[in-house]
N, C-alpha and C positions, 0 to 999 in steps of 0.2 A: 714277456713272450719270448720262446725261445726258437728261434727258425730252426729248423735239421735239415742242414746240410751233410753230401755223402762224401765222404773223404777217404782216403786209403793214408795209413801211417806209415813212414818207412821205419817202422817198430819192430820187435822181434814179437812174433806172438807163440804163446804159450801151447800145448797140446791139447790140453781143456781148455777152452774159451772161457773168457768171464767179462761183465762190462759193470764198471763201477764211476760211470760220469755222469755228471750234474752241475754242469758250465753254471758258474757262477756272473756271469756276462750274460749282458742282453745282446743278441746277433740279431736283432730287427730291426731296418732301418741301416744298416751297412751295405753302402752300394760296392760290386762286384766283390763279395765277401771273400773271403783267403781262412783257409783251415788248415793248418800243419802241425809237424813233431820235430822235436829235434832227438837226437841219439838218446838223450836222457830220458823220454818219453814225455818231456814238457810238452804243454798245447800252444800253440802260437795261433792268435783270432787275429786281423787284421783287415781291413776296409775303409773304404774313404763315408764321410759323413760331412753333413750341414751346417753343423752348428758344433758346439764346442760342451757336451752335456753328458759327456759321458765318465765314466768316475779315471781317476790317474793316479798312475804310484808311483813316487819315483822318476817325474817324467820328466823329459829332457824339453819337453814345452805344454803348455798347457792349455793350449788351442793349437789345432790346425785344421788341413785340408785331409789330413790319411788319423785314423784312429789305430794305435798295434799294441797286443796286451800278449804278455806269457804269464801261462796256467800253470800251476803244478799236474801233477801224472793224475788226480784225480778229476779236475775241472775245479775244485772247490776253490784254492787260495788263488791269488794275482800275486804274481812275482812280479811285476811290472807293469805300466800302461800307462803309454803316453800318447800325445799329439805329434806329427810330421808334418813340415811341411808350411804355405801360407793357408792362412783360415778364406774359405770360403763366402766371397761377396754378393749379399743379395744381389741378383739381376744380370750377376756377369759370368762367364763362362767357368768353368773350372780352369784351372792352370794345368792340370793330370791327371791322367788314370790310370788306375792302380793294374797291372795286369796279371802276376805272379809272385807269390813268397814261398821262401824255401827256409829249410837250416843246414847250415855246416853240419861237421861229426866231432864239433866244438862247442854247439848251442850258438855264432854267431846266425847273426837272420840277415837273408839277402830281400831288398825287395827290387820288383823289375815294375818301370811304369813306361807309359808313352807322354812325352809331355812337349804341351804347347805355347807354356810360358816359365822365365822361368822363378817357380813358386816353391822349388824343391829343394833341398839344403848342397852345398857344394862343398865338401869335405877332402883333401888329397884329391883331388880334380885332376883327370884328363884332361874335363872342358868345362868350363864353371859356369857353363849360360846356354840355352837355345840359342841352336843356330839354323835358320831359318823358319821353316811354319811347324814344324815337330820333329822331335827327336826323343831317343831312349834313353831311359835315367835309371842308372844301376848302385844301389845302394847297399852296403853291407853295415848292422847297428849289431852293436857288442852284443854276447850270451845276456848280459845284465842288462841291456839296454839303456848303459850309462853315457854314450854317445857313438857316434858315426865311425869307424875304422877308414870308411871311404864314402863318396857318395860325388858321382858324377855325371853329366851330363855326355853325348855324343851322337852324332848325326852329323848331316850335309846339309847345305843350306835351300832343300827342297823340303819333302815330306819325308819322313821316317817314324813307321809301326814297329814297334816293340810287340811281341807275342809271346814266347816260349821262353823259359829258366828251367835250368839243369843247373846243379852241382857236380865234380867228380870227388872222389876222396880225398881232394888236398883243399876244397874249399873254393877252387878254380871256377870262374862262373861262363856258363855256354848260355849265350842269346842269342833267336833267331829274329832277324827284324827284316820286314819288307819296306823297299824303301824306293819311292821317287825322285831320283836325283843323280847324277855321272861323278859328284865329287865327296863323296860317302870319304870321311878318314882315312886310311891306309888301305884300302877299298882295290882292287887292279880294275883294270877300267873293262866297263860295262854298257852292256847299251841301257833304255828307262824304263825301270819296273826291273827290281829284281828280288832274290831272296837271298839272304845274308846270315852265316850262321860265324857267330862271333866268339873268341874264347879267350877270358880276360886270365890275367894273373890273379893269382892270389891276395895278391894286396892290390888289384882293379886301378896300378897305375898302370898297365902299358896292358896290349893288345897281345897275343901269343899267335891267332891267325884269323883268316877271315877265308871264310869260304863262298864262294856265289854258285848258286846253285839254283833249278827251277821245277817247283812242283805245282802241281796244275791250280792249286789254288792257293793262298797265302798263308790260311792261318792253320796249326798243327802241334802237337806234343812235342818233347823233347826227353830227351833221357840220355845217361851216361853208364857205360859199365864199367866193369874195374878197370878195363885196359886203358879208359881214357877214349874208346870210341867213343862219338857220340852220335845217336839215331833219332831222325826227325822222322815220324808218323804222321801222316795223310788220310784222307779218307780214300785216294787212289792210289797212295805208292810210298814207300820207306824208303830214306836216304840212311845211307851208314856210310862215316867221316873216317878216315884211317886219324888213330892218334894226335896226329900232326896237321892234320886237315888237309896235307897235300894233294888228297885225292878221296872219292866217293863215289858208292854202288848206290843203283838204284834197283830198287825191287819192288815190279809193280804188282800189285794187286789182284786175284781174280778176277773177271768179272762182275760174279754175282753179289762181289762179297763187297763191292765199290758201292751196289744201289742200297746199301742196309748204313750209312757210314759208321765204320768199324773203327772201332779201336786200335790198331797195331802195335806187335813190341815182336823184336827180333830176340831171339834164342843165340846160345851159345856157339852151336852145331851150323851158322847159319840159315836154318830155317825163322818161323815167326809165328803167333799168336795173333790170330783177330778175335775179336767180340763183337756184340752190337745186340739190335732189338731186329727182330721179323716177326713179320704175321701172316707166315706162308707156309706150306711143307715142303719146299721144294728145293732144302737146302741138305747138301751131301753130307747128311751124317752116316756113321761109319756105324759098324755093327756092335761096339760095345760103347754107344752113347748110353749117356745118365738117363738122355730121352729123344726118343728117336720120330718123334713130330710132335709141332705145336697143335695141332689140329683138333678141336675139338667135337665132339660131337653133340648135336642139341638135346639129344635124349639121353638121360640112364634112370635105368629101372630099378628100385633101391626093394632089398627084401631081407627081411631078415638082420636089416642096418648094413649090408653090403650094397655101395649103389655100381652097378654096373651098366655098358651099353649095353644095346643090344643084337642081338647073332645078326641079325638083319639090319641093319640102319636104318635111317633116314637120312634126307639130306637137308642143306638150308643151314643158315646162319641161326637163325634161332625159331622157334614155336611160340605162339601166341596163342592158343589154347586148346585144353584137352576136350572132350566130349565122352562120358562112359554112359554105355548099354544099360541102362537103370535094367535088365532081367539077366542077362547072360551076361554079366559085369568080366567077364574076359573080353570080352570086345570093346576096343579103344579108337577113339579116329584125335586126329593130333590136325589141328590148321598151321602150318609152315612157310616160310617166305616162298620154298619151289613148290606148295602144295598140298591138296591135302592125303593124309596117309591113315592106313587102318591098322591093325594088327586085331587078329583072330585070336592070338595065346599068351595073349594078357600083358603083352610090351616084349616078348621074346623076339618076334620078325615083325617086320613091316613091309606094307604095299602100298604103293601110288594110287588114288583116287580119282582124284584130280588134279591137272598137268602146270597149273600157274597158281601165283599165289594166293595163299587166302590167310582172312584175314580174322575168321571165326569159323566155329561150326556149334551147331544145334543138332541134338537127334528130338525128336518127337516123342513125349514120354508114352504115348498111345500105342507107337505103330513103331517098330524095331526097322521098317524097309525107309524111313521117312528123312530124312537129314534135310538139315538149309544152314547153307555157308554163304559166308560176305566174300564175295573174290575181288579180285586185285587187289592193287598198292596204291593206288594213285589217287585219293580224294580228290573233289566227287567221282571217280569215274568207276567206284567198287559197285557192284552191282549183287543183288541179290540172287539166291538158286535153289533150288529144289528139286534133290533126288527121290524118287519114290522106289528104288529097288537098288536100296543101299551103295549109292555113289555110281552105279553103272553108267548111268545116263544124269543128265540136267537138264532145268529149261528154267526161266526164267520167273521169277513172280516178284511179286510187290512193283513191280516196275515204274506204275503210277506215281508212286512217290519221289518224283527227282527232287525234290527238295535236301531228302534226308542224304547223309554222306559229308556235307560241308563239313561236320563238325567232328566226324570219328563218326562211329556205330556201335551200336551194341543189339541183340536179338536174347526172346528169351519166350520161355512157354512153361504156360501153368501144367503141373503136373497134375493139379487136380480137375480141369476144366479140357475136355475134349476140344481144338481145335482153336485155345486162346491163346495168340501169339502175340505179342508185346516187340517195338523199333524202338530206338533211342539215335538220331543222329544228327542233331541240330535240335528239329520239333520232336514229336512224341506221339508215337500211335499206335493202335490196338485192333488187333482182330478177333471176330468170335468163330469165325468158319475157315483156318487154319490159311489166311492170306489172299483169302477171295478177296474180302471188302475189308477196308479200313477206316477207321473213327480217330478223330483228333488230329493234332496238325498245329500250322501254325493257326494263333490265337489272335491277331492282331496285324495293323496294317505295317509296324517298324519290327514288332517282338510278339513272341506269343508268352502269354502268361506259364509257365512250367514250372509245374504241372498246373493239368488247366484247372481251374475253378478253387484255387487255394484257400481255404475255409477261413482262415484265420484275419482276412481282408488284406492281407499286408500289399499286396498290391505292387510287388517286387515285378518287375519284368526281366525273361531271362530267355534268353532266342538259343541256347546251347543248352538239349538234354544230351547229356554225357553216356550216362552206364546205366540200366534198366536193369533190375535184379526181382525176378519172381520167388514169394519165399513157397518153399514143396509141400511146409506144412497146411497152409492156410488157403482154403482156395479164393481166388481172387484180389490175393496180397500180393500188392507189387510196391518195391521200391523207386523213387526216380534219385539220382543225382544228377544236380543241373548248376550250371556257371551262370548266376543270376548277372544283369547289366542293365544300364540304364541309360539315358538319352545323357549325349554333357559328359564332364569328368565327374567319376566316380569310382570307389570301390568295386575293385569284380572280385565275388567272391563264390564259395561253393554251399550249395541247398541242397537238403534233402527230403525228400518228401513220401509219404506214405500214402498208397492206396487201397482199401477194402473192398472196394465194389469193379474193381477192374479195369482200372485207369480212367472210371468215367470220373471221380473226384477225388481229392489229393487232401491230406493234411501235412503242412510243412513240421518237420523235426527241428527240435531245439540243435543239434550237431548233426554235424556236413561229414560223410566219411563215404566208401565204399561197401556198403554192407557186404559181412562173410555170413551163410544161413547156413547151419544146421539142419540139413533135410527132414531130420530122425523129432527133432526137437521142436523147432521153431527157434533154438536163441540165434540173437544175431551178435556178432560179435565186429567190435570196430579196432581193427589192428592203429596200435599207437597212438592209442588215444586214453586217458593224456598221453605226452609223450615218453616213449620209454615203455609202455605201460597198454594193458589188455583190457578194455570193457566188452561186458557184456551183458545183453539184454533178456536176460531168461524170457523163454514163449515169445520174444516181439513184446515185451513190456518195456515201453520208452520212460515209463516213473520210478521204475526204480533199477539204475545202472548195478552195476555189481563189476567192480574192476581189482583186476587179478594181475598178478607176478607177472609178466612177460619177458622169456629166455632173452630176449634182443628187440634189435628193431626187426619188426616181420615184413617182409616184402609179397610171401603170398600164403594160403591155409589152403586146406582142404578138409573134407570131412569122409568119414567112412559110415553110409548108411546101415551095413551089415552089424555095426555096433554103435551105438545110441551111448553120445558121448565122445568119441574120439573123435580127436582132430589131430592134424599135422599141421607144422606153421616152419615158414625157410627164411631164417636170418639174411641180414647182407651178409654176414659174414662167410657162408657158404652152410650155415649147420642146419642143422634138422631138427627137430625136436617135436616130439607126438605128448598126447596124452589122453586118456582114460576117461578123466572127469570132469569133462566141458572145460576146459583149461586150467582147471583151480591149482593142476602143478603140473609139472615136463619132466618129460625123459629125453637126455641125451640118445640120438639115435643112429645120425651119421652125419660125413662132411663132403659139399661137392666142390670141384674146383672152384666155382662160381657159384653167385649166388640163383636162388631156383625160382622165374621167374614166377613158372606154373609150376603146381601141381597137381593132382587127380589121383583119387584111393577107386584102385580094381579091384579085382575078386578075390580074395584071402589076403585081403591088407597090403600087396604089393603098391608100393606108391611107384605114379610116374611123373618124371620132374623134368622140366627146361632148364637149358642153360645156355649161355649163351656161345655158338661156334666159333663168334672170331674172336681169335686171340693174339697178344699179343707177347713173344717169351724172348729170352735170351738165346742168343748159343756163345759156344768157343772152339773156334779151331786151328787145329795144329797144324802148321805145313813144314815139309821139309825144304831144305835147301833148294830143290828142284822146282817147290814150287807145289807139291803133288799132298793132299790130304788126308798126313797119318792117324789125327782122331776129332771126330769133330762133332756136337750135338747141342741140343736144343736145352734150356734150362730155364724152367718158369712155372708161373703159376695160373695162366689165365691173362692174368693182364700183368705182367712182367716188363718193366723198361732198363736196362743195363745202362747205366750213366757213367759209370769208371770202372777202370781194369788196373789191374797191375802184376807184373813178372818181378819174381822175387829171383834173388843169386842161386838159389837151389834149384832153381827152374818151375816153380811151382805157382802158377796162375791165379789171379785172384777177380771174382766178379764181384761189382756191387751197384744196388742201385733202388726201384721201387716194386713192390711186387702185390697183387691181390692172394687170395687164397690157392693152395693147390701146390708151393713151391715144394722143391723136394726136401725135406729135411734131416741135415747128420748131425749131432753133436751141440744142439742147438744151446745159442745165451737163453733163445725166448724158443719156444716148443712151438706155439701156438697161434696164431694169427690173429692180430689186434682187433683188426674189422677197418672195414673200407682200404686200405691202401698201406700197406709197411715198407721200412727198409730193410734190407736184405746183404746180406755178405757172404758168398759163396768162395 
C-alpha cells in the first residue's frame, strides 16, 4: 500500500512537466513520515516505525526506532536503507520524535528530532545525552549513508521542542526550538517559555548564534535564502534574521489572512507570499486573478454540453430537487436550503416562491396551479404545503400525520390517477382525494410492517419508509424503499418493495436500490448496481435484469419524456454523460465543477443540474513591503485544500495540495480528474 503524501522537491523542474515515480517502498505505517530530494534529485523516505520489518541496504543497523531509505531519481532502486536509532519497546514510551529531514547540496541528510531519552546515536557530540525531560537531536548521515558525520544531542535541563530545519548553501543547519527552561546552552538569559532559532556549523560542533525571539504561537516553517537570512513563518507573523542573527524584523500578518492559517515565505523585494484554504468570497483578489471567487453557485443550466449559471440565480448552499411542468416543460420550481424558486424560461432567471427552506417540491400532474412542498430543515418539525395558484399563497395539509418526518420524507403522485398522493417518512401513506384522507400508517404497536401486507410472509419489520417513487407509466405502481429493523441486535438493512394496486399491498423485490423510472417507458433502472455497473428492468420486469456498461459511478439520472429512451446520468466525478437507448451506451457530454447532485430534463433537452455552493479553494497572494496587496486570487476546484507552498529563487510560487474537480488546468502531467479527490501542483 503506497500512502501519498504531498511534498515540494527543491529540484529544478523542467518547462514540460513529466512524472515518472513508483516508490518502490511501502510509506504505510511510518509515523510522522519525512519526503525529500537531495540536489541529485534522489528521494529520501524517512519515519519512525514499531518494529524492525522493513527491508535494508547497506545499513548502518538493522533495527531501530527511526526507519531512512534513499531512492534513485526514479522511486524504483534503494540506494540505501537502514535503521536509527534504539528499537522500540513494547509498553514503553518512544525515546523520540522524528520532526524534520532535509539534504545538503552534497546529498548529506540532516535529520531534526525532539527527544526524551537518550535512544539516538551521539556521533562528534556537543552533548552526548539528554539533559533534563527533552531536548533537540540534530543529526547529519553521509550522502551514502555509510554513517553519522555528527549527531548530537542539546537543550537545558527543563523542557525543549525541536520544530523547524533549514539548511543554507554551506550545509549550515537552522533549528527553531521552543523551550522551557532559563539555562538553554549558550542561550542569553530569558525569562520561561521562549522561542529559539538556533544555527549550527557545518560540521554541528559549535553553535554560530542563537536568537530568542517570540511568535504568538510556537510551532512554524523555517527557511534560508542565499544571503544566509533565515525566515520563521507563522500563521500571524514572519520573523526575518539578519545573516548573523544579531537582529530581527517582524512582519505581521493581515488580518484576514491570520483566520485562513497561511502559509508565508518572504520575497526578495521585502514583501511576501501567503497561501492557504478559504471558503468564502471575501477575500481581496485583484483584477487579474486566475479566479476571482470561490463561490459557487447551486444551479447551471447545461445546453448544448455547455453547462452555465444562470442570468438570474438562485441562492443557497445547495438544491435538493427539481420539479418540471410535465405540459409547459419550460417551467421549473427547484426546492433550496433559502427556498423554493421557479424559473418561467426554462432555467434562464429565477424567482423566490417561498421564503425558507424546503426540502421537496411536487407539482400536481393534473392541475399546472397545484404544487406541495416539504418545508423546513429541522426533523420532525418540516411540515407539509399546498399551493393551489402556483406558489402565491400556502396553507397547510396532511397535518394529521405527525408521525411522519422522524425519518426523512419523500412525496410523490401518480400521474395516472387523479388526486393519488403517496408519504414516505418513517410510516407510509396514501391518498385518493389529493390529501383530504389518508390510509396506512403505522402497522404495529413497536414497528409497522413496510410496506404493509408484504405478500411473501417474510415477516420483516421495518419502522423507516425512506423514498416513495411512483412509476408514470403504470397507473397505481408505487415503489417503497424502507430500512427494514427488528426487535434485539440485528442487521438493518435496505428493502424494496413493489405496489400495483396503490399502496394498499406490496410485493417485496429481490434488491434494495432507489429506483430511477423512465416516464416514457416504464424501465426502471438501479444506478450501481452491481457495482460499477447499470441495471435495468425493461417495462418494471424484475425477472429478467438486463445490465449495461456504466460511464462511472452515477450519483443521480434523469430522463427526458419528449424522447422515449434518453436519459442523463452525473458521475462523482463531475461528468455528464446522456444517451439515446435506454442506456445500452453514453455519450460524453460535459463536466461540472462538482459532482450534480440533481438533475431534471426541460423543454428542448436543456438539463438543470445541482451542485453544491460551498466550496472550499486555494488562493495566493502577493504583498509588497508595505504590506499592501499587489496580486492575489483564488485557485481551486470546488473542494480544493492547499497543504504546502513553496517560493523558488526566481521568485516563482508554487501551490500544492488536494483538490475535487473543476481545478484550473495548464500544462497538465494528468489533464483529467481521477474522481473523488486528487493531488494537485500549481
Amino acid at each position: 500500500m503506497l500512502r501519498l503524501l504531498v511534498l515540494l522537491l527543491p529540484v529544478p523542474l523542467a518547462a514540460a512537466p513529466s512524472l515518472a515515480l513508483s516508490l518502490s517502498v511501502d510509506l504505510s505505517g511510518l509515523l510522522n513520515p519525512q519526503i525529500t530530494a537531495d540536489a541529485q534529485g534522489n528521494l529520501i523516505v524517512a519515519g519512525m516505525v514499531s518494529d524492525c520489518s522493513r527491508p535494508v541496504v547497506n545499513p548502518i543497523s538493522s533495527c531501530g526506532g527511526y526507519w531512512i531509505a534513499k531512492l534513485d531519481p526514479t522511486g524504483a532502486t534503494i540506494l540505501f536503507a537502514t535503521y536509527i536509532g534504539s528499537p522500540v519497546q513494547p509498553g514503553r514510551p518512544r525515546g523520540a520524535v522524528l520532526e524534520s529531514v532535509r539534504a545538503d547540496l552534497a546529498g548529506n541528510i540532516v535529520i531534526l528530532s525532539t527527544a526524551s531519552q537518550t535512544s539516538l546515536p551521539a556521533v562528534n557530540a556537543m552533548q552526548s545525552a539528554v539533559n533534563g525531560q527533552s531536548n533537540l537531536h540534530l543529526a547529519k548521515l553521509a550522502a551514502d549513508g555509510s554513517g553519522f558525520l555528527y549527531a548530537t544531542y542539546l537543550g537545558s535541563s527543563g523542557s525543549d521542542f525541536a520544530y523547524s530545519l533549514a539548511l543554507d548553501g554551506s550545509g549550515a543547519a537552522y533549528v527553531t526550538v521552543f523551550t522551557r527552561s532559563f539555562d538553554f546552552p549558550g542561550a542569553p538569559q530569558f525569562t520561561y517559555e521562549q522561542n529559539l532559532l538556533l544555527k549550527f556549523s557545518t560540521d554541528g560542533q559549535r553553535l554560530i548564534y542563537i536568537s530568542v525571539f517570540t511568535p504568538q504561537v510556537p510551532a512554524g516553517s523555517l527557511r534560508v535564502d542565499a544571503s544566509g537570512s533565515a525566515q520563521a513563518s507563522y500563521p500571524y507573523e514572519i520573523f526575518q534574521f539578519s545573516p548573523d542573527g544579531s537582529s530581527s524584523r517582524r512582519i505581521p500578518l493581515p488580518q484576514w489572512v491570520t483566520t485562513h492559517s497561511p502559509l508565508a515565505f518572504l520575497t526578495g523585494d521585502g514583501g511576501f507570499w501567503v497561501a492557504g484554504t478559504a471558503s468564502d468570497s471575501l477575500l481581496p483578489v485583484t483584477p487579474d486573478a486566475v479566479q476571482s471567487s470561490d463561490m459557487r453557485v447551486p444551479y447551471l443550466r447545461i445546453q448544448q454540453g455547455q453547462a452555465n449559471p444562470a442570468m438570474q440565480p438562485m441562492t443557497g448552499y445547495g438544491i435538493d430537487g427539481f420539479a418540471v411542468d410535465p405540459i409547459e416543460r419550460f417551467r421549473i420550481y427547484a426546492a433550496t436550503t433559502t427556498g423554493l424558486f421557479k424559473s418561467e424560461d426554462n432555467g434562464s432567471t429565477w424567482s423566490q416562491l417561498y421564503p425558507s427552506a424546503v426540502q421537496s417540491v411536487l407539482m400536481d400532474p393534473f392541475d399546472q396551479n397545484t404544487l406541495y412542498i416539504v418545508a423546513g430543515t429541522l426533523i420532525p418539525n418540516g411540515m407539509f404545503l399546498r399551493s393551489q395558484d402556483r406558489g402565491q399563497t400556502w396553507a397547510r395539509f396532511a397535518a394529521e400525520l405527525t408521525d411522519v418526518g422522524y425519518y426523512g420524507h419523500s412525496i410523490a403522485a401518480d400521474p395516472q390517477t387523479p388526486g393519488k398522493l403517496y408519504i414516505a417518512g418513517g410510516p407510509f401513506y396514501h391518498s385518493e382525494d389529493g390529501g383530504g384522507h389518508w390510509s396506512g400508517g403505522w402497522g404495529g404497536s413497536w414497528g409497522a410492517i413496510l410496506p404493509p401486507q408484504i405478500t411473501d410472509g417474510s415477516g420483516e419489520l421495518g419502522d423507516q419508509a425512506l423514498v416513495v417513487t411512483a412509476d408514470p407509466s403504470v397507473a397505481g405502481r408505487v415503489y417503497v424503499l424502507s430500512q427494514t429493523s427488528c426487535i434485539g441486535f440485528c442487521p438493518i438493512e435496505l428493502t424494496l418493495a413493489r405496489s400495483d394496486d396503490g399502496g394498499a399491498s406490496f410485493t417485496l423485490l429481490k434488491n434494495a436500490f432507489h429506483p430511477q423510472i423512465d416516464p416514457s417507458t416504464g424501465d426502471v433502472f438501479a444506478p450501481n448496481l452491481p457495482a460499477g455497473q447499470l441495471t435495468v428492468f425493461r417495462g418494471g420486469n424484475f425477472d429478467v435484469p438486463e445490465v449495461l456498461v456504466s460511464p462511472g459511478k452515477i450519483v443521480s439520472m434523469a430522463f427526458d419524456p419528449q424522447n422515449p429512451g434518453t436519459l442523463y446520468v452525473a458521475l462523482d466525478t463531475g461528468d455528464i454523460y446522456s444517451s439515446g437507448d435506454g442506456g445500452r451506451s453514453f455519450q460524453y457530454l460535459a463536466t461540472l465543477p462538482t459532482p450534480a447532485a440533481n438533475l431534471a430534463v426541460g423543454d428542448g433537452g436543456v438539463i438543470h443540474a445541482s451542485q453544491s455552493a460551498h466550496a472550499t479553494d486555494g488562493f495566493a497572494f502577493r504583498f509588497d513591503g508595505l504590506g499592501n496587496v499587489i496580486y492575489g486570487t483564488y485557485l481551486g476546484g470546488g473542494q480544493t485544500t492547499v497543504r504546502a507552498a513553496a517560493i523558488a529563487p526566481n521568485g516563482h510560487f508554487f501551490l500544492a495540495g488536494s483538490t475535487g474537480a473543476g481545478l484550473p488546468i495548464v500544462n497538465a502531467i494528468q489533464p483529467l480528474f481521477g474522481g473523488a479527490q486528487d493531488g494537485f501542483l500549481a
